[in-house]
N, C-alpha and C positions, 0 to 999 in steps of 0.2 A: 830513608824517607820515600814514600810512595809518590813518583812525578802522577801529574795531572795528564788529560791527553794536549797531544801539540796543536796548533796551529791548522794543520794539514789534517788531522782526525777529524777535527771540529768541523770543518769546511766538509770531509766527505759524510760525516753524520747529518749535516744540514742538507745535504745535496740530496743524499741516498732517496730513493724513493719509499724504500720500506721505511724510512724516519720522516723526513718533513713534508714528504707530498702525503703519506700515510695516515700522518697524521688526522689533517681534514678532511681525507677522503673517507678513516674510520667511518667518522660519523655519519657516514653516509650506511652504514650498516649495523647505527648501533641498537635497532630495534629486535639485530635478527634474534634477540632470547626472546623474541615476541611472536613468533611467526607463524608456523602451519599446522595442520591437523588437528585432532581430538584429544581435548587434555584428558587423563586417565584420573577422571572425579566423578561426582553424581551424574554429570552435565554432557549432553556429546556435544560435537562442534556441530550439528545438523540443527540442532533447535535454534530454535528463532529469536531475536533478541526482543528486550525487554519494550513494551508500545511506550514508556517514557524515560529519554534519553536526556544522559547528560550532555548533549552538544547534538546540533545539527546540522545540517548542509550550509555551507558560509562561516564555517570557522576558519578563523587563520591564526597559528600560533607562529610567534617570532623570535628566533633564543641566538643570544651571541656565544661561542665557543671558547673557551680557552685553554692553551697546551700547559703544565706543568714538566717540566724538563725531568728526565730522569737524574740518579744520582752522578755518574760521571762527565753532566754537566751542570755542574752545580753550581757554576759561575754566573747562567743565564737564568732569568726572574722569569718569573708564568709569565706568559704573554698572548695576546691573542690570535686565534687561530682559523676564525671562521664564523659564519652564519648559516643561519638553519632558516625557512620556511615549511610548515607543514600545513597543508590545507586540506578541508573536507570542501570542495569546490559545488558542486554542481548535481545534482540528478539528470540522466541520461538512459540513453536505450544501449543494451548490447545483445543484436540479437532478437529482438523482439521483448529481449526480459529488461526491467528496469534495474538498472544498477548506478552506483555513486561514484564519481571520478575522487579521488585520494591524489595529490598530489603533494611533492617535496624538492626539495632543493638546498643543496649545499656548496656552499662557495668560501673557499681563502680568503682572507683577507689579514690585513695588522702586522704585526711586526712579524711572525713566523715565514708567515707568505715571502716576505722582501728578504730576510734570510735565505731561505732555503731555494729564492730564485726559480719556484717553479709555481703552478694555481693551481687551484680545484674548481671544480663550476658541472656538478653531479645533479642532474636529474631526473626523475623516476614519477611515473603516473599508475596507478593501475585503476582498474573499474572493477566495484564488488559491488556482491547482491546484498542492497540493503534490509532485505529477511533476515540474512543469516550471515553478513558477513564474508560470505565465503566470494572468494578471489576468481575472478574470470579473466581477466588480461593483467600482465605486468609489461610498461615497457622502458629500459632503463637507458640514460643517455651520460656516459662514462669520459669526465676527459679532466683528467687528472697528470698534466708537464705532459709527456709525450704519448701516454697512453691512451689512446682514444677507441672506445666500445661501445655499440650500440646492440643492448642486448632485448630481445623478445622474448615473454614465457607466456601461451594460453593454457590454460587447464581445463582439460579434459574429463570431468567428472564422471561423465557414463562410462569410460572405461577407464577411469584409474589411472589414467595417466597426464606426463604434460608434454607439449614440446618446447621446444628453447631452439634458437637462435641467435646464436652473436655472430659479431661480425666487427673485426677491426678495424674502423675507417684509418687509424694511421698510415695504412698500406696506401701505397701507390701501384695499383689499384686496389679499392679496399677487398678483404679477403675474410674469407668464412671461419671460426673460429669451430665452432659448433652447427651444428642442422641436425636432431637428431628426438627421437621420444625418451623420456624413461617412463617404465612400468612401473605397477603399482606401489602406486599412492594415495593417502587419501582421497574418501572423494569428495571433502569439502577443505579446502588448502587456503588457508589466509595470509596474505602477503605479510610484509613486515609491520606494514602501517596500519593498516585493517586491522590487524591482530594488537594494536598499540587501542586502538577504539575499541575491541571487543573486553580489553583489561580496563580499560574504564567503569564497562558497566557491573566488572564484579563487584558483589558485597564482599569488602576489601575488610579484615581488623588483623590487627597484630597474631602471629601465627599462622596465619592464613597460608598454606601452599598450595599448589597444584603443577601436576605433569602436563606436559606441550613436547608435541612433536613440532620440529622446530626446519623448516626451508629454507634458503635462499636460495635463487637461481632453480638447481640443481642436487642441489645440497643440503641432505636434511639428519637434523641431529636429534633428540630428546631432551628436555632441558628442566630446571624445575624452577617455579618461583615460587619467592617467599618476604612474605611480609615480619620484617623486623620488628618496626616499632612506629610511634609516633615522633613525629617532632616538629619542631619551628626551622622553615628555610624561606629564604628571601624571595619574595613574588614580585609581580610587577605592580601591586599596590603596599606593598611592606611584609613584613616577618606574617607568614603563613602557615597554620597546622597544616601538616601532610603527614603521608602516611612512608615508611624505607623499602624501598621494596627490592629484594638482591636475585640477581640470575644466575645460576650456575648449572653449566652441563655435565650431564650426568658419566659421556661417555666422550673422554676427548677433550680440545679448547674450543671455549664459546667464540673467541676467532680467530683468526691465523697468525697472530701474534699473540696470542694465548691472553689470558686476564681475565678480569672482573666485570659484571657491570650490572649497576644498582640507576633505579630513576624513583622518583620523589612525584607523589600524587597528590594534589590538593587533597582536605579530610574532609570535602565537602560534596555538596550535589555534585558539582560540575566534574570532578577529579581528573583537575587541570595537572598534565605535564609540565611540573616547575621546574625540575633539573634533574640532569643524569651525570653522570660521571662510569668510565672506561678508565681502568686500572691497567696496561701493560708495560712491558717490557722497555716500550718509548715513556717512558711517564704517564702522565694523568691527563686527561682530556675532562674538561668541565662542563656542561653547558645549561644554561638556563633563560629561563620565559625570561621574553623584555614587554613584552607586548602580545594581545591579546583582539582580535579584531572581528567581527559579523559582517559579511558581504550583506 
């Protein structure tokens, strides 16, 4: 007869950072199948977006999180694991150029948090140019039980490149992780969130795919999406047609815990993010629209 894990397993599975602090901090990157460069279709990422938009400045979408446990803890029930804010806040200057601030935030919360004895409280802004979308600052503020990062990317589009800095405030005194450029890159780079609005505005139907060159940070992969099918998922006014939409990378895992991850688009104008779901190794992370709001 095959034992279960003990006691002592279950506590270090809970504790681990790659397991229960990881868990809600995922989501804190789980747009990256959405991110940078020029999808390889009719379309470059240089063109300009459409003059009538599904959403505009003062949107706030609001989604509760939750973890499904993997199989070798099959004792413990989904439970929840966190909240999302995502906001198209504001029109501003960067630069002299007019750009939209994007912001997000992720935070622990519910029974996984009080397990695993440690929090999440992730947040990330950047400004892009509302022409085209394309990303002129990211800046990200990391603090996830002990890990604390505060990281900077501007991009450089006249010469192809970006730079990045982080910097570990957990340090006594805090200390430089990174200070450095990388070379060529595209020269119009859209962050993770940017790139979640520029999927919006595609003429989405079943079949539908397209290639993305794919960033974060530093880090950039190719990735391809693809629209499944239609179906009915829960919104925050009842059962909604959306559209399945699945991510997968081409060369490599879509993240460092490797997996899945598929998000659900209203089949409407608006093509509301109703829910995503992350498939790895720790289980299933869920999450979806509760609420919907206009500044």
């Amino acid at each position: 007869m095959t034992r279960g894990p003990d006691a002592r397993t279950i506590h270090r599975t809970l504790r681990s950072r790659s397991a229960a602090c990881r868990i809600p901090a995922l989501v804190s990157g789980l747009l990256l199948a959405l991110a940078i460069g020029s999808p390889s279709g009719a379309r470059t990422n240089q063109e300009s977006i459409p003059a009538t938009l599904p959403f505009v400045p003062g949107e706030q979408l609001f989604y509760k999180v939750d973890w499904d446990p993997p199989w070798f803890l099959f004792f413990l029930p989904k439970m929840e694991a966190g909240e999302l804010e995502l906001a198209l806040t504001s029109e501003t200057d960067q630069k002299d150029r007019p750009a939209w601030r994007v912001s997000f935030r992720a935070r622990s919360s519910g029974t996984l948090s009080k397990l695993a004895g440690v929090s999440v409280d992730d947040q990330f802004e950047a400004l892009t140019d509302p022409a085209t979308l394309c990303t002129l600052t990211v800046k990200k503020r990391i603090r996830e039980g002990k890990r604390k990062r505060d990281i900077d990317v501007t991009y450089l589009p006249t010469g192809r490149r970006l730079h990045i800095r982080e910097i570990d405030v957990a340090r006594v005194p805090p200390g430089v992780v990174k200070d450095r450029h990388k070379e060529d890159i595209p020269e119009c780079v859209k962050d993770v969130f940017s790139a979640l609005y520029a999927l919006r505005m595609e003429e989405l139907k079943a079949g539908h795919t397209r290639r993305w060159v794919v960033g974060d940070d530093d880090t950039v992969k190719e990735i391809e999406t693809r629209v499944l099918r239609s179906e009915m998922v829960p919104g925050p006014n009842g059962p909604t047609p959306s559209l399945h939409i699945e991510t997968v990378a081409l060369l490599g895992g879509l993240f460092k815990e490797g997996g899945r991850f598929s998000i659900w688009l209203s089949d409407d104008r608006r093509r509301l993010p109703l829910r995503f779901q992350i498939q790895v190794k720790l289980g299933k992370v869920d999450g979806r629209l509760v609420s919907v709001r206009q500044q």
